[in-house]
DSSP file (Angstrom, degrees, kcal/mol; ACC not computed):
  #  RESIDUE AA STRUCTURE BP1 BP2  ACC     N-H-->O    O-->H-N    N-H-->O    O-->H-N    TCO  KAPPA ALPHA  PHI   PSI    X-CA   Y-CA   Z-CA
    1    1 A X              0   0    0      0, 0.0     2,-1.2     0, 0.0     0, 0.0   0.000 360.0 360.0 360.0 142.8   -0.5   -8.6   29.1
    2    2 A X        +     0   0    0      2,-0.0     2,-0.2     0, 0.0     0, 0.0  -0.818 360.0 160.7 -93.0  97.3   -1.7   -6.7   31.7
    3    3 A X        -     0   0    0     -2,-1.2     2,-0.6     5,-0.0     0, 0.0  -0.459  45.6-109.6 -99.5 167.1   -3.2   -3.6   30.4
    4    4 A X     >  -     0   0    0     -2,-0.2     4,-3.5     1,-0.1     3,-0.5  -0.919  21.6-151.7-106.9 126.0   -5.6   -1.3   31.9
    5    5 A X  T  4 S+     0   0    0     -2,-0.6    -1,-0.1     1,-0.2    -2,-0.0   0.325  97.4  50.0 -87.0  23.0   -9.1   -1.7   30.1
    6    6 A X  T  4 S+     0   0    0      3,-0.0    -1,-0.2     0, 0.0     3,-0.2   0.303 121.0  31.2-125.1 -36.8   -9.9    1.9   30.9
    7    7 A X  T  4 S+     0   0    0     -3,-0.5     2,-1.2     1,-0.2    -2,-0.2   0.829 100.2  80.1-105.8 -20.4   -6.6    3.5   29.6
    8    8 A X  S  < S+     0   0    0     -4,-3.5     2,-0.4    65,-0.1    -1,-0.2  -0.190  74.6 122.4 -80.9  50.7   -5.7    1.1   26.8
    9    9 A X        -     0   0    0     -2,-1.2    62,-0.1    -3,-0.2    -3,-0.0  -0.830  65.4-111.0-125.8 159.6   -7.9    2.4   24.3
   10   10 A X        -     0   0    0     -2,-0.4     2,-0.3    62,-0.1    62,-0.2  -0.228  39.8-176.6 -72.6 154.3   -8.1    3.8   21.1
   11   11 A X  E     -A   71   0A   0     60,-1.4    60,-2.5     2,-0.0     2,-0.5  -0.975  19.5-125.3-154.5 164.4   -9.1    7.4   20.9
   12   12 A X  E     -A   70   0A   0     -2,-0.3     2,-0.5    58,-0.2    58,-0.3  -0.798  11.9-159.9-102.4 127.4   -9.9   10.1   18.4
   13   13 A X  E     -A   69   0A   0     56,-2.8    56,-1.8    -2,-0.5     2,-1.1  -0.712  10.5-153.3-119.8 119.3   -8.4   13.5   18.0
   14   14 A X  E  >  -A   68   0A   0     -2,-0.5     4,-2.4    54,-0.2    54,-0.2  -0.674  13.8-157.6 -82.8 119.6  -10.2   16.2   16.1
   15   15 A X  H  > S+     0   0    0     52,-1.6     4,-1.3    -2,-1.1    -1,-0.2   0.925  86.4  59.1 -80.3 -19.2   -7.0   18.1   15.1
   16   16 A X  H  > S+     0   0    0     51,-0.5     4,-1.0    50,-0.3     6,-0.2   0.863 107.7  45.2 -45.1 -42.4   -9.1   21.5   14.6
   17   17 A X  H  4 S+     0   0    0      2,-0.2     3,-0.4     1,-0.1    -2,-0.2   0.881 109.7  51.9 -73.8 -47.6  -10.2   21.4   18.1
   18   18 A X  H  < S+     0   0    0     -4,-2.4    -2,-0.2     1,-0.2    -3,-0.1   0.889 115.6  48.5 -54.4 -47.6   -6.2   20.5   19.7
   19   19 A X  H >< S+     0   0    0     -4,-1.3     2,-3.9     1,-0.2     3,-1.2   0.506  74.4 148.9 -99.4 -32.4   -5.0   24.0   17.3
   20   20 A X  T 3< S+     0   0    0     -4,-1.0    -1,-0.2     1,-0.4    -2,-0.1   0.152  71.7  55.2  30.3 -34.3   -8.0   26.5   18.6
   21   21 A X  T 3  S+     0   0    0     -2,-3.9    -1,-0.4    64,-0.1     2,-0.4   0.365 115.2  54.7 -91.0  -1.6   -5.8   29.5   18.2
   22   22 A X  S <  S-     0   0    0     -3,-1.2     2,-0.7    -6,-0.2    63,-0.1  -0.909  72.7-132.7-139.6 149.8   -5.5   28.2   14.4
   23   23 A X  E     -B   84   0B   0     61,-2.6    61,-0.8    -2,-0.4     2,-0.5  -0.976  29.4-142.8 -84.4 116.2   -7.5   27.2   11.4
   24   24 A X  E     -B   83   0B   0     -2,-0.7    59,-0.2    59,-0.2     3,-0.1  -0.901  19.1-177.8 -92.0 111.2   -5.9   23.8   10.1
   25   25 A X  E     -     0   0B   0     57,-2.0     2,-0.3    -2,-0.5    58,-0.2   0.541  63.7 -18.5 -89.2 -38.7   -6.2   24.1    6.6
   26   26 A X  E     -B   82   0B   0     56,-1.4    56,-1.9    -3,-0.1     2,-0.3  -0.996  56.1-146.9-168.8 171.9   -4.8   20.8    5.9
   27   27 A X  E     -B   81   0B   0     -2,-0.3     2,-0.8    54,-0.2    54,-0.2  -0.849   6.1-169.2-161.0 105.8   -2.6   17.5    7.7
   28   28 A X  E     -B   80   0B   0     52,-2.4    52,-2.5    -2,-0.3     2,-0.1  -0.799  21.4-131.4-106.0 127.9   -0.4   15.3    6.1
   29   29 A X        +     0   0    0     -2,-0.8    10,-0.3    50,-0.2     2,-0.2  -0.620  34.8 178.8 -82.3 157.8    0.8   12.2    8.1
   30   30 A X        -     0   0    0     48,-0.4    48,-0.5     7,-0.4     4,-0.2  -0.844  33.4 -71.0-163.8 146.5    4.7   11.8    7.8
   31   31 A X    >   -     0   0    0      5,-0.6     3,-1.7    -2,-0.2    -1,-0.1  -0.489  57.7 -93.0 -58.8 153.0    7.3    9.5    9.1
   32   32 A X  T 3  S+     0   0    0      1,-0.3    -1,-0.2    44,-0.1    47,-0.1   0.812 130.9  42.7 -61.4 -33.5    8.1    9.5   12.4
   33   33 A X  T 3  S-     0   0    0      3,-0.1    -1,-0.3    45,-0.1    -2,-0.1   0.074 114.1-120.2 -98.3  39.8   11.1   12.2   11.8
   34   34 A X  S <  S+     0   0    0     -3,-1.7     3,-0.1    -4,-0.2    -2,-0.1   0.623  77.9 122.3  47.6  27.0    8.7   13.7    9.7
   35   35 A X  S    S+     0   0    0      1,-0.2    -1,-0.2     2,-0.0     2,-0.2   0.452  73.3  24.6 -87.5   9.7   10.9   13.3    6.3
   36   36 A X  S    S-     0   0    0     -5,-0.1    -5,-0.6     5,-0.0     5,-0.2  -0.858  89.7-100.3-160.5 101.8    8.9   11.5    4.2
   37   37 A X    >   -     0   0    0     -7,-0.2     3,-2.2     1,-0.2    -7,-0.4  -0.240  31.9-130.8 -51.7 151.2    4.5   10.9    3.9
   38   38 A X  G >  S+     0   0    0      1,-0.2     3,-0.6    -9,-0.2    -1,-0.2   0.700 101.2  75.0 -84.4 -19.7    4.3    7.8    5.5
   39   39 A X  G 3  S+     0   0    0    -10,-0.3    -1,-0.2     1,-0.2    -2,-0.1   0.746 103.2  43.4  -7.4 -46.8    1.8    7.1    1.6
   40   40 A X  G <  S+     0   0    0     -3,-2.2    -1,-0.2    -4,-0.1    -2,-0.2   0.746  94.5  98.5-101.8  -6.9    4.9    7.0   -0.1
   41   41 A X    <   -     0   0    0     -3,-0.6     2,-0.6    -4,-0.4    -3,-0.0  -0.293  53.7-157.0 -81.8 149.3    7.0    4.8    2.3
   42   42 A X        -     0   0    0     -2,-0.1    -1,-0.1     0, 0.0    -3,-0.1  -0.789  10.9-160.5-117.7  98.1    7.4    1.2    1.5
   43   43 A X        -     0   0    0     -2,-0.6     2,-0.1     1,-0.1     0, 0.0  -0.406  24.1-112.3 -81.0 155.4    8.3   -1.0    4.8
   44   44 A X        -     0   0    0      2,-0.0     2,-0.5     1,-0.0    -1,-0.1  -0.381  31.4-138.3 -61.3 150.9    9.9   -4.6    4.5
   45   45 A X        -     0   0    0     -2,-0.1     2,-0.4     0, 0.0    -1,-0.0  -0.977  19.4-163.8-115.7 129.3    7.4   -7.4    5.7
   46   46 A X        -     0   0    0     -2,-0.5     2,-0.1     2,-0.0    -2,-0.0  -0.914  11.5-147.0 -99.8 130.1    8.7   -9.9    7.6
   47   47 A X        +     0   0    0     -2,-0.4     2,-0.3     4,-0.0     0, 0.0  -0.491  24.5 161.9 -89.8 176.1    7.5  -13.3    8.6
   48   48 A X        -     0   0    0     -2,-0.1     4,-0.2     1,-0.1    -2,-0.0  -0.756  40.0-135.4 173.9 143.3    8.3  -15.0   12.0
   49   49 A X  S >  S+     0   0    0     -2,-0.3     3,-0.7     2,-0.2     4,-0.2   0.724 104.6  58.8 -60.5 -50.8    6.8  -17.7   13.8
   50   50 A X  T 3  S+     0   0    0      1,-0.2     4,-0.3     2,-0.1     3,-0.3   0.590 103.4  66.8 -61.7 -22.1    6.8  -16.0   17.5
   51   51 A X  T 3  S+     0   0    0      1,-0.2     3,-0.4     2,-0.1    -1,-0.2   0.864  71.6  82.6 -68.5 -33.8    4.6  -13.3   15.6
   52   52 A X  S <  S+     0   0    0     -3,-0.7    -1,-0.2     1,-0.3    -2,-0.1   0.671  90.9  50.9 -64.2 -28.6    1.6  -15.2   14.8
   53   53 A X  S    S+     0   0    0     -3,-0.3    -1,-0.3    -4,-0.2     2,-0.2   0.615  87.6 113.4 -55.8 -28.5    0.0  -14.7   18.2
   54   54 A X        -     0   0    0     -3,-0.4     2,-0.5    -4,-0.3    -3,-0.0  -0.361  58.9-147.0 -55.5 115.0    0.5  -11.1   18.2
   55   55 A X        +     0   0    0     -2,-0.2     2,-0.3     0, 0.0    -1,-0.1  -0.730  17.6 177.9-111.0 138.5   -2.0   -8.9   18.1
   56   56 A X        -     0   0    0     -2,-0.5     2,-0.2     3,-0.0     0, 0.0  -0.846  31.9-127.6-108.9 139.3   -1.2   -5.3   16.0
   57   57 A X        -     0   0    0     -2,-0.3     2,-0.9    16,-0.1    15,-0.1  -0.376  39.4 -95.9 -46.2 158.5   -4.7   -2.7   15.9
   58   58 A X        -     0   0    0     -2,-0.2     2,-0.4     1,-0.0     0, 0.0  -0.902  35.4-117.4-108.7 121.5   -5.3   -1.9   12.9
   59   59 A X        -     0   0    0     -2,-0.9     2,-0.2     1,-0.0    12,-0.1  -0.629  27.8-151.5 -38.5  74.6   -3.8    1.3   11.9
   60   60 A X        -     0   0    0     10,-0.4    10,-0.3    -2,-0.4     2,-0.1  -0.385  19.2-123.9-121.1 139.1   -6.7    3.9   10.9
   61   61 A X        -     0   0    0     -2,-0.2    -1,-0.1     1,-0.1     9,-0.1  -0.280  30.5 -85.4 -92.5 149.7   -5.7    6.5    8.5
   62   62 A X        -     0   0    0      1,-0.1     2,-1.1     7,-0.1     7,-0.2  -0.448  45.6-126.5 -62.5 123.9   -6.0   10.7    8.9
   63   63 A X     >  -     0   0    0      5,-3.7     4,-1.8     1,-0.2    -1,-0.1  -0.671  21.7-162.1 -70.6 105.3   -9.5   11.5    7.8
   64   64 A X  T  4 S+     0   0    0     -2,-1.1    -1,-0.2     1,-0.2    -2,-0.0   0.759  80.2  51.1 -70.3 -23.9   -8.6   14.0    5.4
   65   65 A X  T  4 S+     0   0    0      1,-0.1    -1,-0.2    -3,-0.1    -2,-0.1   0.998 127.8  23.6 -60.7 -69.5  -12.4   15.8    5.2
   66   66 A X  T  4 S-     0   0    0      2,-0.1   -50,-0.3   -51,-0.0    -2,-0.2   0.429  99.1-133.3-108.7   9.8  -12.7   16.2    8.9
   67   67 A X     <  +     0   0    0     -4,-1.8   -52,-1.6     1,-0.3   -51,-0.5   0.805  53.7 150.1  80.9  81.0   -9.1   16.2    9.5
   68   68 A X  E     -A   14   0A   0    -54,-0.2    -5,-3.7   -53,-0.1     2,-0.4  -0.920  30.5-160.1-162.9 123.6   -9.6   13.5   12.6
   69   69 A X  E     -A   13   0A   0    -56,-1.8   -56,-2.8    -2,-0.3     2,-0.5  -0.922   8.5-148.9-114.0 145.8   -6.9   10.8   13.8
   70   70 A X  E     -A   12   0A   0     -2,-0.4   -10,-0.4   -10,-0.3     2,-0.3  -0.972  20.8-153.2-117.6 118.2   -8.0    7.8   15.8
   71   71 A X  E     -A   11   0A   0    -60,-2.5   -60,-1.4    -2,-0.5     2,-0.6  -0.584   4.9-150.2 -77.0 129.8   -5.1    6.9   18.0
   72   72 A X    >   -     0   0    0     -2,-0.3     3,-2.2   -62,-0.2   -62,-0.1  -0.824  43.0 -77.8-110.2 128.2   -4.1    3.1   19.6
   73   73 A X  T 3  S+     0   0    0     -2,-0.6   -16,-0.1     1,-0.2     3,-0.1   0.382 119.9   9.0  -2.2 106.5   -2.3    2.3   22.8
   74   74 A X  T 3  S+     0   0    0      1,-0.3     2,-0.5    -3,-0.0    -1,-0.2   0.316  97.3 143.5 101.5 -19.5    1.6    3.0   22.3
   75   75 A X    <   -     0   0    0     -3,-2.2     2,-0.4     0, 0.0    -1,-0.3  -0.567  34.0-166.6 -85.8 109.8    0.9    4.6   19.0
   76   76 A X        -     0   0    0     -2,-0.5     2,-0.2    -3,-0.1   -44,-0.1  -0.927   4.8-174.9-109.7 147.5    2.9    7.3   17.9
   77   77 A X        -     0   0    0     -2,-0.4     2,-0.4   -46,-0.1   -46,-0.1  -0.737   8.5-161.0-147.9 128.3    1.8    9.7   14.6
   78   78 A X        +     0   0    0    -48,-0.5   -48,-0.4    -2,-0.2     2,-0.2  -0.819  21.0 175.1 -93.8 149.0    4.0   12.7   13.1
   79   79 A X        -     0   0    0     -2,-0.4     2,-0.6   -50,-0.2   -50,-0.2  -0.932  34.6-139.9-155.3 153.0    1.9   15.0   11.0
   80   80 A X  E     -B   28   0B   0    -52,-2.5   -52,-2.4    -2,-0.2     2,-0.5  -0.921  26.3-165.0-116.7 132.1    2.8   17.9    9.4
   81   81 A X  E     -B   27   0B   0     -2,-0.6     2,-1.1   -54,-0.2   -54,-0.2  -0.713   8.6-150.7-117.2 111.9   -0.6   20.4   10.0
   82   82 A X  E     -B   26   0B   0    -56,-1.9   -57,-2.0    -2,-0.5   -56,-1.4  -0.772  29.2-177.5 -91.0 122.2   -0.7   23.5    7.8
   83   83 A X  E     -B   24   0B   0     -2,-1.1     2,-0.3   -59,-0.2   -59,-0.2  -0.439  28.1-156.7-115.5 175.8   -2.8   26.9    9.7
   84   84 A X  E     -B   23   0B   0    -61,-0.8   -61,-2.6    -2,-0.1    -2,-0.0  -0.889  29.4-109.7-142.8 141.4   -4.0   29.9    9.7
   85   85 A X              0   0    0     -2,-0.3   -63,-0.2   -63,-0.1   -62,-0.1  -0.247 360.0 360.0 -64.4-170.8   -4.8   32.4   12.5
   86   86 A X              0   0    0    -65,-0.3    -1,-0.1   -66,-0.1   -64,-0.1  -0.070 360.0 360.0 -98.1 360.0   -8.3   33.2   13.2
């Protein structure tokens, strides 16, 4: 594929800093329509032949201490962020 090696990269989002008008007390990741933590979900796994070449990143999980997501090309994340002002 023809990516851009400058834009296709992973990157990490302090979610305290994006909220600035807010404290974020806590962040729970969610399904993309945000009904379910995505913890509790259980997806089918599929096998395929046409797959084995495919390269997936490997998914990196909400640090819950520093409350700090590392994003990958194309990857989109619900979370549901609980605040208080400042």
């Amino acid at each position: 594929q023809k990516e851009s090696q400058s834009l296709s990269k992973s990157v990490t989002v302090d979610l305290k800093e994006l909220f600035t008008p807010f404290v974020v007390t806590q962040a729970v990741e969610t399904t993309l329509s945000a009904t379910k933590d995505v913890k509790s979900v259980k997806r089918l796994q599929f096998e395929s032949n046409a797959d084995k070449n495919r390269f997936e990143p490997k998914r990196v999980e909400l640090n819950a201490d520093d409350l700090t997501v590392t994003l990958n090309p194309m990857e989109i994340r619900t979370f549901i962020i609980t605040t208080k002002p400042r």
